[in-house]
C-alpha positions as a Markdown table, in Angstrom:
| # | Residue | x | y | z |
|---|---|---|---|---|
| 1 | Unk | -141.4 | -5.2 | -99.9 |
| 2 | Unk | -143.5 | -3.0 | -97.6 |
| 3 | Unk | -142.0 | 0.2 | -95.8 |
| 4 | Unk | -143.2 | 1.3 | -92.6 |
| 5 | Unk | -143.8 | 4.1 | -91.6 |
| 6 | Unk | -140.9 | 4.9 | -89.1 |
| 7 | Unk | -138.9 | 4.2 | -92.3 |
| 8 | Unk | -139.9 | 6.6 | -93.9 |
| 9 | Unk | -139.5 | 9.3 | -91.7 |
| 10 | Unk | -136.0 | 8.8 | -91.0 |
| 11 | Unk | -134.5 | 11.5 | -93.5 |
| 12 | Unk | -137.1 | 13.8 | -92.0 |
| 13 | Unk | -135.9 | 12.7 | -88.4 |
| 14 | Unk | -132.1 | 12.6 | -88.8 |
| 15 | Unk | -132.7 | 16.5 | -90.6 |
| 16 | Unk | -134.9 | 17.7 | -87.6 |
| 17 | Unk | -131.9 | 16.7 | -84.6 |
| 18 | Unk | -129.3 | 17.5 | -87.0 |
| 19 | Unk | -131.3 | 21.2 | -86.9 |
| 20 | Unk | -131.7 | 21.1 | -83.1 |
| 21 | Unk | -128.0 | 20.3 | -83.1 |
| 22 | Unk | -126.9 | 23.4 | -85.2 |
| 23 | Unk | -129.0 | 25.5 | -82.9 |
| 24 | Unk | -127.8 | 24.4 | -79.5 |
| 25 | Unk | -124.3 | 24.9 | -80.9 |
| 26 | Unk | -125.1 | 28.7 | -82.4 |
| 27 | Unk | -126.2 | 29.1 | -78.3 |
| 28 | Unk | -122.9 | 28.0 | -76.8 |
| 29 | Unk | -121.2 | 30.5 | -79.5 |
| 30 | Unk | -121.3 | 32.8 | -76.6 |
| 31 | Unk | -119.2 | 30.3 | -74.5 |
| 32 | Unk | -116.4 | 30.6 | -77.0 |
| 33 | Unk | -113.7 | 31.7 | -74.8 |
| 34 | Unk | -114.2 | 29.5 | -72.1 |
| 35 | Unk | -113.1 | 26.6 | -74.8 |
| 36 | Unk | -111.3 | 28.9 | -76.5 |
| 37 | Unk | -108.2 | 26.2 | -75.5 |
| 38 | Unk | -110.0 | 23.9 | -77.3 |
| 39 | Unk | -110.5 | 25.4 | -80.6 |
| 40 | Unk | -106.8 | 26.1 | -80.9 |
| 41 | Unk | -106.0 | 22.8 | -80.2 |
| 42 | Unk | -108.8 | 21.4 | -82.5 |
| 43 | Unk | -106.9 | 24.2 | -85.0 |
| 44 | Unk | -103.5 | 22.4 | -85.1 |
| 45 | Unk | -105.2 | 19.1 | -85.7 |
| 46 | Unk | -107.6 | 20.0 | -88.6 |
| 47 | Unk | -105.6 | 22.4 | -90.3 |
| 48 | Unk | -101.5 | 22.3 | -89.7 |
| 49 | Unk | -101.5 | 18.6 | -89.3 |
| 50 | Unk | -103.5 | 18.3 | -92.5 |
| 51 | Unk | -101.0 | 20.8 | -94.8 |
| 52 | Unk | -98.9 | 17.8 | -95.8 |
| 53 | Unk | -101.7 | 15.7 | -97.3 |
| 54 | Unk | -103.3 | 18.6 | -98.8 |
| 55 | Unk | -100.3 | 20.0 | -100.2 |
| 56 | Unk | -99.1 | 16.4 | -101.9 |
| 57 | Unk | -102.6 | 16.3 | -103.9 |
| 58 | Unk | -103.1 | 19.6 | -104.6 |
| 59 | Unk | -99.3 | 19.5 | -106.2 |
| 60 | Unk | -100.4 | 16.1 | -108.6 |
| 61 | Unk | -103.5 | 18.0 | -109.1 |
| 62 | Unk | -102.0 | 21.0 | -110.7 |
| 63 | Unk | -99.2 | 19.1 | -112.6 |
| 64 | Unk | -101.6 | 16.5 | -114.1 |
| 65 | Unk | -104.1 | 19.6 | -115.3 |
| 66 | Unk | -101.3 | 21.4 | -117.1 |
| 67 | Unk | -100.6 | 18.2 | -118.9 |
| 68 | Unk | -103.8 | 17.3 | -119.9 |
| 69 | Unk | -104.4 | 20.7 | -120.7 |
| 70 | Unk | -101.5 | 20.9 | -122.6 |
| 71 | Unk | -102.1 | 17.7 | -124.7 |
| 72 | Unk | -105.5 | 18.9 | -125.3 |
| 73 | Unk | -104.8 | 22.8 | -126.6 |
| 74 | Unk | -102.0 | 21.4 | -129.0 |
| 75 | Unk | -102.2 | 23.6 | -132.2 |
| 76 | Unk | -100.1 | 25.8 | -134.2 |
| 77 | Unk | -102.7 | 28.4 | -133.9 |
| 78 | Unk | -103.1 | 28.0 | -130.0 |
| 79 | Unk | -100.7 | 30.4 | -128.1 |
| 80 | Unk | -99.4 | 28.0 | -125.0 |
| 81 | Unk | -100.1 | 30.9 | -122.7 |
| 82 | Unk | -103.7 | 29.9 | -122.9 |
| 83 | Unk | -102.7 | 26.6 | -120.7 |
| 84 | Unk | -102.2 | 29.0 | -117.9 |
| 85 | Unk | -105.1 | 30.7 | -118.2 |
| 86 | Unk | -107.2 | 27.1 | -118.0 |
| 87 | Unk | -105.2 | 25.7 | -115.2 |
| 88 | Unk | -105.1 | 28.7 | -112.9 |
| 89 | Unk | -108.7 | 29.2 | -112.8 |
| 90 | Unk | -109.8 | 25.6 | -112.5 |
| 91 | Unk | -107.7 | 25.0 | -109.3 |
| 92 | Unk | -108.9 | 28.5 | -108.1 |
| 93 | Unk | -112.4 | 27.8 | -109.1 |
| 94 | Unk | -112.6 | 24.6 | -108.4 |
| 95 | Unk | -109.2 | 21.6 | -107.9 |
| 96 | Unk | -108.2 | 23.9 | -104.6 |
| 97 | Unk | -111.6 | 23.7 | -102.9 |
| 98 | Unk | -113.2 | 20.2 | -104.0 |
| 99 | Unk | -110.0 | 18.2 | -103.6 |
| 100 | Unk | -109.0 | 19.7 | -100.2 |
| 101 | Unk | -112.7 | 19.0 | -98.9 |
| 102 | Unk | -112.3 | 15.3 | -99.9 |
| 103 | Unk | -109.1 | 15.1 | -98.3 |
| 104 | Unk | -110.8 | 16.7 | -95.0 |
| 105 | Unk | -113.7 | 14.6 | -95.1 |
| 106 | Unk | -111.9 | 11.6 | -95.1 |
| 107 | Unk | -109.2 | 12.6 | -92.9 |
| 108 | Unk | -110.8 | 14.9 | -90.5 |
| 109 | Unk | -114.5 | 13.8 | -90.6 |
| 110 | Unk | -113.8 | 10.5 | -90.1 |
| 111 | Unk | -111.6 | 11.4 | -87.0 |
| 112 | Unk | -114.2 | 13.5 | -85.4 |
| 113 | Unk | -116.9 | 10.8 | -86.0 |
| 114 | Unk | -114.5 | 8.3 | -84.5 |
| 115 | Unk | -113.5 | 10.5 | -81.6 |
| 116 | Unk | -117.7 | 11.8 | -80.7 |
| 117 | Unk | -118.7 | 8.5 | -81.6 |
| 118 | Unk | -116.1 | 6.6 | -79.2 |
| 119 | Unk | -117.0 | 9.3 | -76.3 |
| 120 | Unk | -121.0 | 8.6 | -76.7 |
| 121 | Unk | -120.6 | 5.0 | -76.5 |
| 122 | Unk | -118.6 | 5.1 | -73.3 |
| 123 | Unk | -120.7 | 7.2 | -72.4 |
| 124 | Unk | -118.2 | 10.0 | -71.5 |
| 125 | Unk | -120.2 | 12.7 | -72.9 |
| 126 | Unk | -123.4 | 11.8 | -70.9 |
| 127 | Unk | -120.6 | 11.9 | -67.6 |
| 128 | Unk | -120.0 | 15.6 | -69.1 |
| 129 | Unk | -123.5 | 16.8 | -68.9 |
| 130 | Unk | -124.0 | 15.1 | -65.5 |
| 131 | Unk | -121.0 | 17.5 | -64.3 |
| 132 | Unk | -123.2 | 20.2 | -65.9 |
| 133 | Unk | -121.2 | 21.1 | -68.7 |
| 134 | Unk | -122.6 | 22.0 | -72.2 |
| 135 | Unk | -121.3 | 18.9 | -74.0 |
| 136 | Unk | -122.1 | 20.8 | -77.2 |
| 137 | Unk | -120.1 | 23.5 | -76.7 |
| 138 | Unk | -117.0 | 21.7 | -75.6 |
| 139 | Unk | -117.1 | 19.2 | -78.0 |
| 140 | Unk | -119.0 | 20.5 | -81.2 |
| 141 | Unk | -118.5 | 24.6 | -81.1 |
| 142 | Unk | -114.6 | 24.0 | -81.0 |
| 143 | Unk | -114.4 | 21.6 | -83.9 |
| 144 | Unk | -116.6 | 23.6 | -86.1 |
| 145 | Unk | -115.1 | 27.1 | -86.0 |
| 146 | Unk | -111.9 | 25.6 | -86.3 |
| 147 | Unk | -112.8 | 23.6 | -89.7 |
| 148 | Unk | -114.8 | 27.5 | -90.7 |
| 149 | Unk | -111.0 | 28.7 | -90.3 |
| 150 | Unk | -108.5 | 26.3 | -91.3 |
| 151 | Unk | -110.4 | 25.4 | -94.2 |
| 152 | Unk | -109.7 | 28.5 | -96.4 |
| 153 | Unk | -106.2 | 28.5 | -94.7 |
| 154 | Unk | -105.5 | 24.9 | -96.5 |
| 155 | Unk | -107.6 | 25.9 | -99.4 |
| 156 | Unk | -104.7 | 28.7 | -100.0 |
| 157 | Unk | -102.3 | 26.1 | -100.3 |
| 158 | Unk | -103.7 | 24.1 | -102.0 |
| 159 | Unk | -104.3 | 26.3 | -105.0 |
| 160 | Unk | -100.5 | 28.0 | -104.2 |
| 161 | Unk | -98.9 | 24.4 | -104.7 |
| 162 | Unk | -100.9 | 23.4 | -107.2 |
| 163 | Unk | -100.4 | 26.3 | -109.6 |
| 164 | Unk | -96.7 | 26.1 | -108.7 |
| 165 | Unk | -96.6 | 22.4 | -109.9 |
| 166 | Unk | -98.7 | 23.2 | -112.5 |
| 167 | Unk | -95.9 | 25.9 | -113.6 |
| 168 | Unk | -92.8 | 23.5 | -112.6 |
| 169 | Unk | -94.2 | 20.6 | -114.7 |
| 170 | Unk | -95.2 | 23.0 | -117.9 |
| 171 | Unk | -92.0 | 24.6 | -117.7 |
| 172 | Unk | -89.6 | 21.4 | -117.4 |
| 173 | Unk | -91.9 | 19.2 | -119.9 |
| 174 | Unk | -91.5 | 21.6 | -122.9 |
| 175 | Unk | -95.1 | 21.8 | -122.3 |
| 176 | Unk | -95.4 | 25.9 | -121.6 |
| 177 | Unk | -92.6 | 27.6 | -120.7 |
| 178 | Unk | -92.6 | 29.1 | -117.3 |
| 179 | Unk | -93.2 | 33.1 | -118.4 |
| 180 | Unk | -95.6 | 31.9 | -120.9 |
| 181 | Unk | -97.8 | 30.0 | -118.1 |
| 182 | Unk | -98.2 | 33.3 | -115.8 |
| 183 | Unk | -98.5 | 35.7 | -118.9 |
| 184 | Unk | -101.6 | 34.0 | -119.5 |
| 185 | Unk | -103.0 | 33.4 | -116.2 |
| 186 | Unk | -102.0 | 37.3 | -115.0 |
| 187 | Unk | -104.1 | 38.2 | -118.1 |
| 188 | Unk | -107.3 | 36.2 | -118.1 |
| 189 | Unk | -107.1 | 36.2 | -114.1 |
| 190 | Unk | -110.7 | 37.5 | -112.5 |
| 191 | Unk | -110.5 | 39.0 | -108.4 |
| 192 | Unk | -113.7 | 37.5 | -107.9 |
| 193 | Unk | -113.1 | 33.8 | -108.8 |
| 194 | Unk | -110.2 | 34.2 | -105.2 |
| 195 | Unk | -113.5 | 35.3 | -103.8 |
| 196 | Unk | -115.6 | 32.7 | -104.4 |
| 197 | Unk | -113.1 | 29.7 | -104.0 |
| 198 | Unk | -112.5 | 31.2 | -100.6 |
| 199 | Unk | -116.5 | 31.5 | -99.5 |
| 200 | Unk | -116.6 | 27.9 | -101.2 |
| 201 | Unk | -113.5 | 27.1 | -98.5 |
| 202 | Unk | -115.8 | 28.8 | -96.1 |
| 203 | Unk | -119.1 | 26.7 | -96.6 |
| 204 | Unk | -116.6 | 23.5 | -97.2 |
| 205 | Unk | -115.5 | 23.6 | -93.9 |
| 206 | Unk | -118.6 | 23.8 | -92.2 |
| 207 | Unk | -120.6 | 21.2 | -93.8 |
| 208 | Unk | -117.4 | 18.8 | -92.9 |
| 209 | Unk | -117.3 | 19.3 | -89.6 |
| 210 | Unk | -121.1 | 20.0 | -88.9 |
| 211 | Unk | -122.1 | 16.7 | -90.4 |
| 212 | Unk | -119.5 | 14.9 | -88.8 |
| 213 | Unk | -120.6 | 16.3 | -85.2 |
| 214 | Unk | -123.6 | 15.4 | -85.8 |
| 215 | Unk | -122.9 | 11.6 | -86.9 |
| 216 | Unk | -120.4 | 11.1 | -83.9 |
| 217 | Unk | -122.4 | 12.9 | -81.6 |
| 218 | Unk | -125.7 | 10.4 | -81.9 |
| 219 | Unk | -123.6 | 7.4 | -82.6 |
| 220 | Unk | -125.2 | 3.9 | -80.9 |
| 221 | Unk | -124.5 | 0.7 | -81.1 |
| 222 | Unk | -120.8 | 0.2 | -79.9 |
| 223 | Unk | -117.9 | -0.5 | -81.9 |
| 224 | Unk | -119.9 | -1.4 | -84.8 |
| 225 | Unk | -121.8 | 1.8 | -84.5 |
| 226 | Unk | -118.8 | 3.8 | -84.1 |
| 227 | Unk | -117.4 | 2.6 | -87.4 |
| 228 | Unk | -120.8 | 2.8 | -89.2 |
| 229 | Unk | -121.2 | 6.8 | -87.7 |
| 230 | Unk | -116.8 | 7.3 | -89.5 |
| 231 | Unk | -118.0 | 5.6 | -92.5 |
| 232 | Unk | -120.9 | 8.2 | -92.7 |
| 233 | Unk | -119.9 | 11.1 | -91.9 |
| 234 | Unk | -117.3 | 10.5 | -94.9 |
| 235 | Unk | -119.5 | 9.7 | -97.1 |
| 236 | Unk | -122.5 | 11.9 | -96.3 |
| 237 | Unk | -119.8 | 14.7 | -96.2 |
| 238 | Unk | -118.4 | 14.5 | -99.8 |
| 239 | Unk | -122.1 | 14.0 | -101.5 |
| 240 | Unk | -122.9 | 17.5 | -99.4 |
| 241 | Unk | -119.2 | 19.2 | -100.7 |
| 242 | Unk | -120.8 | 18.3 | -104.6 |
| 243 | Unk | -124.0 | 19.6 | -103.7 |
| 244 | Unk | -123.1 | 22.6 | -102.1 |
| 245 | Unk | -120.5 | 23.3 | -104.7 |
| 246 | Unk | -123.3 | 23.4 | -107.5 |
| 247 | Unk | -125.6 | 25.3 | -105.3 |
| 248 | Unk | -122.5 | 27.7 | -104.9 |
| 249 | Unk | -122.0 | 28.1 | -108.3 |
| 250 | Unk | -125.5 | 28.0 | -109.7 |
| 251 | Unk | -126.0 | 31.3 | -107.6 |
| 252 | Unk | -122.6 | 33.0 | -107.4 |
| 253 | Unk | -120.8 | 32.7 | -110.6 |
């Protein structure tokens, strides 16, 4: 099957407006406080709203890694307080930050998408920028620093619950008792992995609500291209969250 040319240059295409994007929005950074409404409101709805959901996984995240941690480190010559120092680490490191930027990119990515993608077809944005306002910075600037915000917020929790589940589930299964758990995480326990989970929370959040800006903001096609734009901006965001998270740690840990 032959591939023509326009084809081929889609990638290149999609990454040139997506640039063009990023810059107009850096510009209407300077119109924060004018939306400044918006961003708090865009606040509540990314980040309190999502504390529920994120806190339910991230508590089935921590208790399942105790357990399988537990069944794998079984040996009289093993002290159990080495469970502890796994588990913490890996949701600091790593559970808090990747399962939280699942949960946002199917919860809150798809929702922008759906919302930018449902104003462009209706044309309501193009009725913004006829009125003269800076459709980017109403609708884009808002959503993104609130996702740069809320994310490390939620990615707090996240590794808070899951560490406490992790403790509660160790502690009632006979697996590690509760003292022995945060002996060994206290001990093995590095400042700079909180660091990097939190700048991971930080880059997260961005490349969430960025991309799904970007795939709401030049949706066409309708209803159909309103649900393709959701279904991307889920997808394309998680396959971004693994990418930057080995791009992260290749260069930071």
């Amino acid at each position: 099957m032959t591939v023509t040319l326009p084809r081929i240059l889609d990638p290149f295409v999609s990454l040139g407006r997506f640039a063009l994007l990023l810059a107009r929005a850096f510009r209407s950074v300077a119109e924060l406080g004018r939306y400044s409404k918006n961003i708090f409101e865009q606040m509540v709805r990314i980040g309190i709203e999502s504390i529920p959901i994120v806190a339910l996984a991230a508590l089935f995240s921590g208790a399942v890694t105790t357990v399988q941690t537990a069944h794998q480190l079984v040996s009289p010559f093993i002290p159990v307080s080495i469970i502890g120092a796994v588990v913490v680490p890996s949701v600091i490191l790593e559970l808090g930050a990747v399962v939280t930027g699942f949960l946002l990119a199917g919860r809150v990515g798809a929702r922008i998408a759906a919302e930018l993608g449902t104003m462009r077809v209706t044309e309501q944005i193009d009725a913004l920028e006829a009125m003269g306002l800076n459709s980017v910075g109403y609708l884009i600037v808002p959503r993104v620093v609130a996702g740069v915000i809320m994310f490390p917020v939620l990615y707090i929790v996240a590794c808070v619950v899951a560490i406490a589940g992790g403790i509660f589930v160790g502690h009632y299964t006979g697996e590690v008792p509760a003292g022995e758990f945060i002996a060994g995480a206290r001990e093995f326990f590095r400042p700079f992995d909180a660091v990097f989970g939190l700048i991971k929370s930080l880059v997260f959040g961005f490349v969430i609500t960025a991309i799904s800006c970007y795939k709401g903001y030049y949706t066409r096609g309708g209803a159909e291209g309103v649900g393709r734009a959701t279904t991307e901006a889920a997808v394309t965001s998680c396959v971004y969250i693994l990418l930057a998270d080995l791009i992260l740690a290749s260069t930071l840990l």
